[in-house]
N, C-alpha and C positions, 0 to 999 in steps of 0.2 A: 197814810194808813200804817199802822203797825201792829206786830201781835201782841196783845198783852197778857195773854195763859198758853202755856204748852204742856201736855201732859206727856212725858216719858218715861215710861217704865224700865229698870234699869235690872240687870242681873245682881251687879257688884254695887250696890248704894253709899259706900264708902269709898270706893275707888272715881265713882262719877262724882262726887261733890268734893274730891277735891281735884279732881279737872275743870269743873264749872270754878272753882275760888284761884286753884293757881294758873290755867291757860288761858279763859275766859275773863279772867278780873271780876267775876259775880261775888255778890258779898251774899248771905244767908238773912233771908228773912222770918224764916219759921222754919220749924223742924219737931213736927210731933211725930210720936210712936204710933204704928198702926197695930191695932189689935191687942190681946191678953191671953193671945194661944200659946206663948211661948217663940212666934214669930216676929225676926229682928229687923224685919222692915221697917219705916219711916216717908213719912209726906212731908218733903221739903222743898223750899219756897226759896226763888234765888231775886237778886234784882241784877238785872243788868246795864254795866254804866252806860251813860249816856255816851253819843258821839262829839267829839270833840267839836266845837264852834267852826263854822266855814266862814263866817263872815267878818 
């Protein structure tokens, strides 16, 4: 079993996507703009690597 969506809502959206790309090793899979109010949010999509072979 594993999860395959997580929703996290973040304050700083630029500070968390690059802890998810440089501590994490997630690479970006989307990154659309949310809204046309003048708000600089974003819905971004990370992948995360796989675990390295055990056998």
């Amino acid at each position: 079993m594993h999860i395959q969506f997580a929703e996290l809502p973040v304050f700083d959206q630029e500070r968390a996507k690059a802890f998810y790309i440089d501590h994490l090793n997630c690479r970006v899979v989307a990154d659309q703009p949310m809204g046309n109010d003048g708000c600089d949010g974003s819905n971004s999509d990370f992948q995360v690597p796989k675990p390295p072979s055990t056998s």
